[in-house]
Biopython code that builds the backbone (N, CA, C, O; Angstrom):
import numpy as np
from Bio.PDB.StructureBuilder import StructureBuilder

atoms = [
    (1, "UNK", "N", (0.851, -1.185, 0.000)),
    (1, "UNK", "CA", (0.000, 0.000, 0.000)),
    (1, "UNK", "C", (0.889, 1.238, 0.000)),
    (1, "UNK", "O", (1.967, 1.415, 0.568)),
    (2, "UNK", "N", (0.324, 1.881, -0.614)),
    (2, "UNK", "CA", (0.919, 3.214, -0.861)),
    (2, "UNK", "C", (0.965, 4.277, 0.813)),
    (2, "UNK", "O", (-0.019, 4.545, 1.502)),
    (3, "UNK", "N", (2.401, 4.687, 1.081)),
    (3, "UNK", "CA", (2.371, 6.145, 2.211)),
    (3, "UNK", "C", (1.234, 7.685, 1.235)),
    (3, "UNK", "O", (0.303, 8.328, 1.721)),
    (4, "UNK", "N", (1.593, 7.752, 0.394)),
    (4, "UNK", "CA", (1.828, 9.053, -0.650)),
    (4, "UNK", "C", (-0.314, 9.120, -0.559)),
    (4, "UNK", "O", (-1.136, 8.442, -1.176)),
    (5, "UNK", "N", (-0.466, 9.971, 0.232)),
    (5, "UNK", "CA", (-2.069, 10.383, -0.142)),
    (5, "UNK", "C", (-2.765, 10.389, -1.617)),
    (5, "UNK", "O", (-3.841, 9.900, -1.959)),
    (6, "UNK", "N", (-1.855, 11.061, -2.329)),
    (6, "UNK", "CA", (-1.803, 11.398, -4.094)),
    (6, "UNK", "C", (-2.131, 9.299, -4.833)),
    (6, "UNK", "O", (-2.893, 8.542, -5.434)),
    (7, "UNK", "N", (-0.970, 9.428, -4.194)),
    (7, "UNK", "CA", (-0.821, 7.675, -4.881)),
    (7, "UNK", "C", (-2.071, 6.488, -4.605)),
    (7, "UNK", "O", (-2.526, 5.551, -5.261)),
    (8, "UNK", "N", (-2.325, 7.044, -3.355)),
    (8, "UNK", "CA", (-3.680, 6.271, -2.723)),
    (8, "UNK", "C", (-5.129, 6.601, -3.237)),
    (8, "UNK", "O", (-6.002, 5.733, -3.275)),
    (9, "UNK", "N", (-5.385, 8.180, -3.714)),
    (9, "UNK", "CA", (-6.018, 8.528, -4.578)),
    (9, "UNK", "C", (-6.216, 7.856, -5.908)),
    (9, "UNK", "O", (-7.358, 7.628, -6.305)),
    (10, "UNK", "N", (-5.324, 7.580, -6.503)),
    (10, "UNK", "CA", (-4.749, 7.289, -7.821)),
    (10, "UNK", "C", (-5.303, 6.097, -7.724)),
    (10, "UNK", "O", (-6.333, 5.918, -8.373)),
    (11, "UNK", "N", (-4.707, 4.857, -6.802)),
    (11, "UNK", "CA", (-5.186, 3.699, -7.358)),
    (11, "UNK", "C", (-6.589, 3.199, -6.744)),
    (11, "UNK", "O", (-7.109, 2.091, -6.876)),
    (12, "UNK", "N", (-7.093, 4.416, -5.977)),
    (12, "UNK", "CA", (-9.011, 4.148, -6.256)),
    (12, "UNK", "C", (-9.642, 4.848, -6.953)),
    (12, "UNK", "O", (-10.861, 4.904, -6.787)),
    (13, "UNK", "N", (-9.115, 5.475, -7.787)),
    (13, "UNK", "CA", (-9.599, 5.965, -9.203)),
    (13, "UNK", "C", (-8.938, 4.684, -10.592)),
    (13, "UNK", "O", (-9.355, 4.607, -11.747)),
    (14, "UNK", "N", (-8.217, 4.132, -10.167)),
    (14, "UNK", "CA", (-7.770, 3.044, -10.913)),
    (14, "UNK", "C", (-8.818, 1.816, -11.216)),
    (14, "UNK", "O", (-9.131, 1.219, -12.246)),
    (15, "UNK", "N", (-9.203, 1.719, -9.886)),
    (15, "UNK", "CA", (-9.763, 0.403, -9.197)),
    (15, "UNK", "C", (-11.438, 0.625, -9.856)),
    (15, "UNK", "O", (-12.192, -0.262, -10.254)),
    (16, "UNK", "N", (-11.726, 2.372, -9.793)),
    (16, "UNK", "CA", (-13.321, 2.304, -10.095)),
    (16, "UNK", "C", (-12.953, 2.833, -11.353)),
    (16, "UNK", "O", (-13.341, 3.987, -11.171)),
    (17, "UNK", "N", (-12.491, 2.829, -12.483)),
    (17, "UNK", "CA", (-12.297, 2.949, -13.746)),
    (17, "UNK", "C", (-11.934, 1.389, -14.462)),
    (17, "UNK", "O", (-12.175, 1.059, -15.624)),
    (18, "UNK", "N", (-11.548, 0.896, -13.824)),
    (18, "UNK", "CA", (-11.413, -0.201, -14.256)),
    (18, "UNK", "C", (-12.936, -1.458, -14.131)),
    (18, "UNK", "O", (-13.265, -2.262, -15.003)),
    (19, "UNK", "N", (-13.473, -1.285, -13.044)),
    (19, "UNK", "CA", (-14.373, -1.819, -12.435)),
    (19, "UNK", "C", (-15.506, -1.238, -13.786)),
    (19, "UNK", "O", (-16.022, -2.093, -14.505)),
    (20, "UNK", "N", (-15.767, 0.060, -13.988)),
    (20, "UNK", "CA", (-16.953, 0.250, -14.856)),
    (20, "UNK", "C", (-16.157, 0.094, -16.973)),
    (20, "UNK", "O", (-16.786, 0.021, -18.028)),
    (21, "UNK", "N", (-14.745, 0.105, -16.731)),
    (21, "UNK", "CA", (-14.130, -0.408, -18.242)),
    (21, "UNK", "C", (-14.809, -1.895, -18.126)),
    (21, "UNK", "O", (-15.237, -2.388, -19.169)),
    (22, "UNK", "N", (-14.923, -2.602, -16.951)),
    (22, "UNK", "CA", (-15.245, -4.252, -17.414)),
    (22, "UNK", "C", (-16.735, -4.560, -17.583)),
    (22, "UNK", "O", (-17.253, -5.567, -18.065)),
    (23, "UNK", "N", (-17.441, -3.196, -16.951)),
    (23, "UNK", "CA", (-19.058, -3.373, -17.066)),
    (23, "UNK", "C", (-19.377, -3.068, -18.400)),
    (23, "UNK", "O", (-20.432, -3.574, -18.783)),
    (24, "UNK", "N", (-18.851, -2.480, -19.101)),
    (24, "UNK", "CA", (-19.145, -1.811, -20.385)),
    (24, "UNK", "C", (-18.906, -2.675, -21.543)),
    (24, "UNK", "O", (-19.710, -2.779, -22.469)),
    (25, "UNK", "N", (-17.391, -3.514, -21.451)),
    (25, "UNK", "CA", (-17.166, -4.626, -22.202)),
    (25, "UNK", "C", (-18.003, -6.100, -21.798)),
    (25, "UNK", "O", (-18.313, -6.968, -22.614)),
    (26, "UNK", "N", (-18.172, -6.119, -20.878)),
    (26, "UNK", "CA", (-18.849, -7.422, -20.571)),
    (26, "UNK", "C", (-20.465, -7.227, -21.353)),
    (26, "UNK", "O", (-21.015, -8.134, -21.978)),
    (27, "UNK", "N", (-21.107, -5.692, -21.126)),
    (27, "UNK", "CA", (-22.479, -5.170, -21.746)),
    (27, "UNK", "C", (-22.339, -5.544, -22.980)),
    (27, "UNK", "O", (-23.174, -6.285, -23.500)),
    (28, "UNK", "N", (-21.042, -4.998, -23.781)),
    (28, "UNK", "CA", (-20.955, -4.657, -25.257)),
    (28, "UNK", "C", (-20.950, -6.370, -25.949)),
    (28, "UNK", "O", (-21.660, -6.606, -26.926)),
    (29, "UNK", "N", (-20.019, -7.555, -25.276)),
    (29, "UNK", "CA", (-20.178, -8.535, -25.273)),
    (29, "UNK", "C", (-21.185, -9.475, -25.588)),
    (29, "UNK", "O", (-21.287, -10.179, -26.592)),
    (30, "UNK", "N", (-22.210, -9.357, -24.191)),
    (30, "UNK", "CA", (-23.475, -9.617, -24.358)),
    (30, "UNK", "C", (-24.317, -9.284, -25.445)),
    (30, "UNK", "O", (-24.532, -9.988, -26.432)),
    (31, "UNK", "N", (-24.665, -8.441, -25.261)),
    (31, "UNK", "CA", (-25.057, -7.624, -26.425)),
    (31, "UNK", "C", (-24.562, -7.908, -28.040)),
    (31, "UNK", "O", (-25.475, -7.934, -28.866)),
    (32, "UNK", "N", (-23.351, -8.093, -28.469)),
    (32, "UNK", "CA", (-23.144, -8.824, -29.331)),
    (32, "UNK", "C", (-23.682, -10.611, -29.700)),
    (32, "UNK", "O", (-24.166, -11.025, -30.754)),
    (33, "UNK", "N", (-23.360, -11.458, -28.322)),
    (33, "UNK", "CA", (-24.144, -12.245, -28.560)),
    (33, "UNK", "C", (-25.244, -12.575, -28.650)),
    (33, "UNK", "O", (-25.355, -13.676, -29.190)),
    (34, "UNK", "N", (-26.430, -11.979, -28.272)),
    (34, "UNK", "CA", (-27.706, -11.721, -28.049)),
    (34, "UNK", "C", (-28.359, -11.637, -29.280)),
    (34, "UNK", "O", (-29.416, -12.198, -29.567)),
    (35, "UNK", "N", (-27.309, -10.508, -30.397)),
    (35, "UNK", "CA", (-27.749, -10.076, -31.873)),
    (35, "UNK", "C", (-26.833, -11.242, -32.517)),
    (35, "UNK", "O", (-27.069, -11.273, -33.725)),
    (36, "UNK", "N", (-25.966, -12.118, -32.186)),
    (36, "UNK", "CA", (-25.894, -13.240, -33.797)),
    (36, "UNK", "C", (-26.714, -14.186, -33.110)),
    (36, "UNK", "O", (-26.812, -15.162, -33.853)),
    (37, "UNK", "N", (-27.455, -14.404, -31.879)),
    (37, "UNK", "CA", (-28.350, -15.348, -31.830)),
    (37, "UNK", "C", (-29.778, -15.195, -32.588)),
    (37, "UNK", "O", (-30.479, -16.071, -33.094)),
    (38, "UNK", "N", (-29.975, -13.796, -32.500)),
    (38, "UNK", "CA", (-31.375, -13.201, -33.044)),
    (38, "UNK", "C", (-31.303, -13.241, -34.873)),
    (38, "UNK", "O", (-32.284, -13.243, -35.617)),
    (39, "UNK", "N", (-29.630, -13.276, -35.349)),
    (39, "UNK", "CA", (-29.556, -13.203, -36.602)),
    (39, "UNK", "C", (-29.789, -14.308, -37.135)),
    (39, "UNK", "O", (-30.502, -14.444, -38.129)),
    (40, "UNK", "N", (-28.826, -15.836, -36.129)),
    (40, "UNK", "CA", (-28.826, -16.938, -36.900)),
    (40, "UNK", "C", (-30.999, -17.716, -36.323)),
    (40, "UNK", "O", (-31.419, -18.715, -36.907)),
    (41, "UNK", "N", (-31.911, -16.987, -35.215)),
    (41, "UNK", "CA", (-32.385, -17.252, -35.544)),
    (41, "UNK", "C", (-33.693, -16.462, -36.975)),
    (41, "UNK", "O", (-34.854, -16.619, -37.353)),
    (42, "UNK", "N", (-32.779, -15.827, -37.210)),
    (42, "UNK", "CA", (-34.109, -15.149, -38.284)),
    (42, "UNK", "C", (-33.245, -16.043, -39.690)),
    (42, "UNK", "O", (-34.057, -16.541, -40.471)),
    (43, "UNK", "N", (-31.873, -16.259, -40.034)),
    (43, "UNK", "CA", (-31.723, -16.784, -40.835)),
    (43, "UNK", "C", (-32.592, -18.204, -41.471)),
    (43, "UNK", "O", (-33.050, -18.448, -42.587)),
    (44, "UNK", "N", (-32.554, -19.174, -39.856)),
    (44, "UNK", "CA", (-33.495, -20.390, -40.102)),
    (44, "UNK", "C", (-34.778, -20.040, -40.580)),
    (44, "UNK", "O", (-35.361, -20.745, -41.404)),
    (45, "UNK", "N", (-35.242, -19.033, -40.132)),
    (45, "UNK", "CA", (-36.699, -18.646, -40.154)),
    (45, "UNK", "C", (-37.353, -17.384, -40.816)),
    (45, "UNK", "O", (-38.347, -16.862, -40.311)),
    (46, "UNK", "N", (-36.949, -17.056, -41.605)),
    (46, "UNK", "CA", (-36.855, -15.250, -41.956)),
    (46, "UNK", "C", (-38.768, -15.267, -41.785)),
    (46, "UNK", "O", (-39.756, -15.996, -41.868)),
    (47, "UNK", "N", (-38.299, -13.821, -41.484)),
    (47, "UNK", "CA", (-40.181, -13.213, -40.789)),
    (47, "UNK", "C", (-40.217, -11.910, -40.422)),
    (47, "UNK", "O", (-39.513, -11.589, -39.464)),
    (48, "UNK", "N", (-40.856, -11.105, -40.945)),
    (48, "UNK", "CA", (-40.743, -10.003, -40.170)),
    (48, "UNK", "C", (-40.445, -9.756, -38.722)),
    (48, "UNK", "O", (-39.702, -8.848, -38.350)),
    (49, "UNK", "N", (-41.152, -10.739, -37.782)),
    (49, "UNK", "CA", (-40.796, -9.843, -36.438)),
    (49, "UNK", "C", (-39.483, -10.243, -36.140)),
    (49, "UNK", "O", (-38.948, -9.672, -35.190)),
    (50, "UNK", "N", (-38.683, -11.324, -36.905)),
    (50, "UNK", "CA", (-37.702, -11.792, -36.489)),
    (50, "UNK", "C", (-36.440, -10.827, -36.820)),
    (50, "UNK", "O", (-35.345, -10.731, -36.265)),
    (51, "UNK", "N", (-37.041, -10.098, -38.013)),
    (51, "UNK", "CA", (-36.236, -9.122, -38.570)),
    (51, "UNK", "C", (-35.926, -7.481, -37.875)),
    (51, "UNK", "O", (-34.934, -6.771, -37.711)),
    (52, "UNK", "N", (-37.401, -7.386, -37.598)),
    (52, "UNK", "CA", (-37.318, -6.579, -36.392)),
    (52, "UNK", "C", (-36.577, -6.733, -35.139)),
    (52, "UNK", "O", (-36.050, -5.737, -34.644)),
    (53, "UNK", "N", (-36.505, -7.592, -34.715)),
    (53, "UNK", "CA", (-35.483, -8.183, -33.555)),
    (53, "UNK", "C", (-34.356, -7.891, -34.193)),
    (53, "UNK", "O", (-33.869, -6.762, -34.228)),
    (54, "UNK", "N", (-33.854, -8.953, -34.764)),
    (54, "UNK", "CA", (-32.813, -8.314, -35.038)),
    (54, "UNK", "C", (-32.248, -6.910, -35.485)),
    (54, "UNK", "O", (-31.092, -6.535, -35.288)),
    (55, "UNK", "N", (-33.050, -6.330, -35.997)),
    (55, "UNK", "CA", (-32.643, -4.606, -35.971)),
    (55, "UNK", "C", (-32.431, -3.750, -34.717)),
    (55, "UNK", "O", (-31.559, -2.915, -34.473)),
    (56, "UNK", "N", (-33.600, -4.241, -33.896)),
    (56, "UNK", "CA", (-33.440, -3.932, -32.711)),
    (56, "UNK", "C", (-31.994, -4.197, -31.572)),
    (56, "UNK", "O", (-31.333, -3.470, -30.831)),
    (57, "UNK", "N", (-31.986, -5.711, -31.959)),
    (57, "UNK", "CA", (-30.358, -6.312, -31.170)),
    (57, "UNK", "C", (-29.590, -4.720, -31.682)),
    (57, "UNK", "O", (-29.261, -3.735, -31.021)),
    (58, "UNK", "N", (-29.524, -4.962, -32.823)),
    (58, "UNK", "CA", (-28.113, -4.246, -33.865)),
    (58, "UNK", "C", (-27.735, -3.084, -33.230)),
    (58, "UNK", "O", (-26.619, -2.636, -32.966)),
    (59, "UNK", "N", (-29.165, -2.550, -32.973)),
    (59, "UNK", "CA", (-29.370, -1.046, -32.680)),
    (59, "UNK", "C", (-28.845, -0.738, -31.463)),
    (59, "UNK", "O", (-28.276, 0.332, -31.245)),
    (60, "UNK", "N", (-29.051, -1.913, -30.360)),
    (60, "UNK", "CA", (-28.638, -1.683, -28.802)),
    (60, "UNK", "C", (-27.420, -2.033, -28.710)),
    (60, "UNK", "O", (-26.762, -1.416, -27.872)),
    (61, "UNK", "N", (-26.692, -3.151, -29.540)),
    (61, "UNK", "CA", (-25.403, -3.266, -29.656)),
    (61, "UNK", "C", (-24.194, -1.906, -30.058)),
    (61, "UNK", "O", (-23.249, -1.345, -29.503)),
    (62, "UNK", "N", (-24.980, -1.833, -31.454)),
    (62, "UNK", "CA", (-24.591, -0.456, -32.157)),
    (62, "UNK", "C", (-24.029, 0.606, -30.930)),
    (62, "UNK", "O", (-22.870, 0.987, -30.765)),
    (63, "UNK", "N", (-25.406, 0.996, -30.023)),
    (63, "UNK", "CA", (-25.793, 2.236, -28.997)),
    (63, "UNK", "C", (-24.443, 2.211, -28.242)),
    (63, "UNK", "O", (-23.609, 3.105, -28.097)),
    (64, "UNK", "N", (-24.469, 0.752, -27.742)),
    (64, "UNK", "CA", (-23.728, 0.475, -26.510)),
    (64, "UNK", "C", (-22.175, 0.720, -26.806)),
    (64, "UNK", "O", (-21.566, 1.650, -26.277)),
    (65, "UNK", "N", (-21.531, -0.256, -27.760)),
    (65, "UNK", "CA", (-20.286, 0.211, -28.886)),
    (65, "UNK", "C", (-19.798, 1.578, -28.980)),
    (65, "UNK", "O", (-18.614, 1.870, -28.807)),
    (66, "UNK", "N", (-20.883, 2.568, -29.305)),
    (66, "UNK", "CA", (-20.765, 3.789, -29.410)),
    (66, "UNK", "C", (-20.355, 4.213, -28.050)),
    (66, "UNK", "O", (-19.178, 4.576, -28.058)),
    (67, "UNK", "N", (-20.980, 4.303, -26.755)),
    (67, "UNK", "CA", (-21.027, 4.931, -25.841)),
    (67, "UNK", "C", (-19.671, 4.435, -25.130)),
    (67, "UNK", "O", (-18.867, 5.227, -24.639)),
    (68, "UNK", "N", (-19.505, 3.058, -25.129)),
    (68, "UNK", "CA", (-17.599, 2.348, -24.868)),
    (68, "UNK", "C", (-17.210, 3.152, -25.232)),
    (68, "UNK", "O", (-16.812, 3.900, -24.340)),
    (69, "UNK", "N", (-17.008, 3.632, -26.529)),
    (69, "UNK", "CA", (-16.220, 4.264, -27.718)),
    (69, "UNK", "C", (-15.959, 5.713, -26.776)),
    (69, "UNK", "O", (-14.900, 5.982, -26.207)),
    (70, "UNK", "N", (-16.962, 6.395, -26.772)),
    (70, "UNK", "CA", (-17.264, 8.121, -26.172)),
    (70, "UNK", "C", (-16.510, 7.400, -24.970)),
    (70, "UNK", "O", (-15.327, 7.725, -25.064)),
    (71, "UNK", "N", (-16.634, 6.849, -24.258)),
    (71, "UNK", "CA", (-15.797, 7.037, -22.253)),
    (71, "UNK", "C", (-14.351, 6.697, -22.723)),
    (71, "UNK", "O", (-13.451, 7.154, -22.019)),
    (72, "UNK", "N", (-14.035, 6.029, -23.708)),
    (72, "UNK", "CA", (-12.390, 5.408, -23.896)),
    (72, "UNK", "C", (-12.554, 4.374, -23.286)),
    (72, "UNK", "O", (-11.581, 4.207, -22.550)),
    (73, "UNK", "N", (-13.571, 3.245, -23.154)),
    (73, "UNK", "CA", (-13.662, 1.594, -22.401)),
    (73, "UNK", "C", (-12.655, 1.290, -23.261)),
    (73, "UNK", "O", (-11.538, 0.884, -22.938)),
    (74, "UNK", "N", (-13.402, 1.662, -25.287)),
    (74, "UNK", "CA", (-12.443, 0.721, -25.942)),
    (74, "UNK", "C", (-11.661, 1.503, -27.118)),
    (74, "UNK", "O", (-12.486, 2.390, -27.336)),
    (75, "UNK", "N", (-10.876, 1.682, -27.783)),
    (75, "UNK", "CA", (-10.886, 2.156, -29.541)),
    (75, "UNK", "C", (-11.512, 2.598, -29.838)),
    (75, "UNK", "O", (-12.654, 2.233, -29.560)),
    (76, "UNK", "N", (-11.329, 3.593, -30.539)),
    (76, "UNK", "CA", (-12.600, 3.819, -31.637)),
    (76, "UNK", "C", (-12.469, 2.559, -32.998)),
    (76, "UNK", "O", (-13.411, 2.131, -33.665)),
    (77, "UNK", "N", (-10.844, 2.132, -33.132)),
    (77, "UNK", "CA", (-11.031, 1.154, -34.027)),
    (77, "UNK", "C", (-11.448, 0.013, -33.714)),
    (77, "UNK", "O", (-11.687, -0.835, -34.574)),
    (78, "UNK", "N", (-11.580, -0.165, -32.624)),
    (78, "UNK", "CA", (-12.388, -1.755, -32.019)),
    (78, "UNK", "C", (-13.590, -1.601, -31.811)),
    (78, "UNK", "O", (-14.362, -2.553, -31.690)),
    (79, "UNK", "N", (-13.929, -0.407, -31.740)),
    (79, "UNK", "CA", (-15.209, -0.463, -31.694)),
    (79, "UNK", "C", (-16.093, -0.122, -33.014)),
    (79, "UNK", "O", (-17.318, -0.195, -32.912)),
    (80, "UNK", "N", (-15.310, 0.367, -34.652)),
    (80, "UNK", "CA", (-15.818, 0.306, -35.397)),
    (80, "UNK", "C", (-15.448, -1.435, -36.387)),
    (80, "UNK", "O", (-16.034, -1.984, -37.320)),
    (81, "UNK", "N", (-14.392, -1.748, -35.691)),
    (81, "UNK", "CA", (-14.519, -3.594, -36.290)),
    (81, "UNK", "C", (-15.540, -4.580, -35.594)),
    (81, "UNK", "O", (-15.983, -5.665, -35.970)),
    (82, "UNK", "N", (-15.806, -3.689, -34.222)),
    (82, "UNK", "CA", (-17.140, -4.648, -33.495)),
    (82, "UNK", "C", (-18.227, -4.553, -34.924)),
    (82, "UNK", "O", (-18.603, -5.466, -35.659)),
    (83, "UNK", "N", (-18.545, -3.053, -34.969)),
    (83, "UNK", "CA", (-19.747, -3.179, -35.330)),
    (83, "UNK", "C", (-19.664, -3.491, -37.107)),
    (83, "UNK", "O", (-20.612, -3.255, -37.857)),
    (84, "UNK", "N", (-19.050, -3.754, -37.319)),
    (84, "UNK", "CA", (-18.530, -4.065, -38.952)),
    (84, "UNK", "C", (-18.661, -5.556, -38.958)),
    (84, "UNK", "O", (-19.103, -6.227, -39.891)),
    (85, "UNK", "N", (-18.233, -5.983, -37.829)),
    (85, "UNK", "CA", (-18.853, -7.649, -37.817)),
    (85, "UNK", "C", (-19.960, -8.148, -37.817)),
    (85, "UNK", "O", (-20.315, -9.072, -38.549)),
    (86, "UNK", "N", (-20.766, -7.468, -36.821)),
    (86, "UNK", "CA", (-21.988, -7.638, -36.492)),
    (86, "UNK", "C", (-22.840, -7.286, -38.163)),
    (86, "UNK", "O", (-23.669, -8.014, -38.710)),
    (87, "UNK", "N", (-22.329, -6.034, -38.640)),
    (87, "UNK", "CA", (-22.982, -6.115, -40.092)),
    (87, "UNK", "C", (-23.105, -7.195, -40.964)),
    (87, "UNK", "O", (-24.031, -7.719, -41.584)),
    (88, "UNK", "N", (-21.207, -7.486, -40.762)),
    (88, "UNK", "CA", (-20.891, -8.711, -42.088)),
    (88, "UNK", "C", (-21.700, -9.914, -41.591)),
    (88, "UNK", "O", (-22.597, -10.229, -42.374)),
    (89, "UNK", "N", (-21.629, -10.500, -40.725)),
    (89, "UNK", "CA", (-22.532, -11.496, -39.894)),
    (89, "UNK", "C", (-23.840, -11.337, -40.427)),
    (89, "UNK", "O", (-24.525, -12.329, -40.675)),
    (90, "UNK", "N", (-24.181, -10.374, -40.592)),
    (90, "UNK", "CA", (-26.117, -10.271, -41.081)),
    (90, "UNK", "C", (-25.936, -10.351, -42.748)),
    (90, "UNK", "O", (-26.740, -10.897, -43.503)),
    (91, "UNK", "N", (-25.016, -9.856, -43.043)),
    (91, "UNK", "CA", (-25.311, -10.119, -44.269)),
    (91, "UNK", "C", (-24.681, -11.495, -44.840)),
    (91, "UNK", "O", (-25.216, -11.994, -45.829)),
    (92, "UNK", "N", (-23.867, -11.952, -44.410)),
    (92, "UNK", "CA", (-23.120, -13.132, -44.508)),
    (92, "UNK", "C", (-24.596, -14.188, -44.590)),
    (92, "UNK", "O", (-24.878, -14.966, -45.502)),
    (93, "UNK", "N", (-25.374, -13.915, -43.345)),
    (93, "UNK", "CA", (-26.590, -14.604, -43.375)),
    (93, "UNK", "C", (-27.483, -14.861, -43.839)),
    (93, "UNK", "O", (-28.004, -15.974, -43.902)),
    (94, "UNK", "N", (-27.874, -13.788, -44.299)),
    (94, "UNK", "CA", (-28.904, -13.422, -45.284)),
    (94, "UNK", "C", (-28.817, -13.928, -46.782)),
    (94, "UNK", "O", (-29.661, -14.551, -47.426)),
    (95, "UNK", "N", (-27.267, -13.382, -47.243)),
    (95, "UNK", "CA", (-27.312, -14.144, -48.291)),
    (95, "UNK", "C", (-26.960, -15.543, -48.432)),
    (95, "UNK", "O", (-26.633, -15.796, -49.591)),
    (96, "UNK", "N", (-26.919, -16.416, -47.745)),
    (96, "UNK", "CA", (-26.765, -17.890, -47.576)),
    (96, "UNK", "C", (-27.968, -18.286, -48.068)),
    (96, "UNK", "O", (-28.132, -18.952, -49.090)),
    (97, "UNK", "N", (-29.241, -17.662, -46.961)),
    (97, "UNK", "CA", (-30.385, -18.426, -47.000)),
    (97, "UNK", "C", (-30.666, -17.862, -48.181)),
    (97, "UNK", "O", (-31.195, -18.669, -48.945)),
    (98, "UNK", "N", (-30.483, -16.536, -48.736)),
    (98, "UNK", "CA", (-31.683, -16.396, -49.931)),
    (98, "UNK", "C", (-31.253, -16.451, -51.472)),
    (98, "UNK", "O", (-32.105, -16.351, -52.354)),
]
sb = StructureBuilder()
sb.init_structure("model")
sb.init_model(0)
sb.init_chain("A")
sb.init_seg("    ")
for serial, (resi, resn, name, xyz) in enumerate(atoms, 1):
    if name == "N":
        sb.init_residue(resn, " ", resi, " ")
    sb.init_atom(name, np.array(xyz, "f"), 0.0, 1.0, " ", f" {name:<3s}", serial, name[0])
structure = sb.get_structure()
């Protein structure tokens, strides 16, 4: 443990920056899986509401990506290859089945 007041400061600003960097990636995570489950199920099944879902996933994934992005959780380039996957993934899908 740190003597230095400054230093002791420091690493509980460490500790709760780090703590909400892992809430944000673990969200953005989820959230990614949530939308290729909603994709591969609209692929089996294409349907409107399924399609809607999945726009919806995209959209909250998308949101969430973005907002990592704005605090510095992640990249801006990791967070524009997140969501470049999540695209190619839908379309990768789409055109299989059709």
């Amino acid at each position: 443990m740190s003597n230095i007041k400054s230093a002791t400061k420091r690493v509980q600003i460490a500790e709760r920056n780090r703590l909400r960097n892992k809430s944000y990636k673990s969200a953005v995570r989820t959230l990614m899986k949530k939308y290729f489950t909603a994709v591969e199920n609209y692929a089996a099944n294409p349907s409107d509401e399924l399609k809607q879902e999945v726009e919806r996933r995209m959209s909250e994934a998308y949101s969430k990506i973005d907002k990592a992005v704005k605090r510095g959780v992640i990249h801006r380039n990791n967070g524009s290859r997140k969501k470049a996957r999540l695209a190619k993934n839908f379309n990768a899908r789409v055109k299989a089945t059709a």
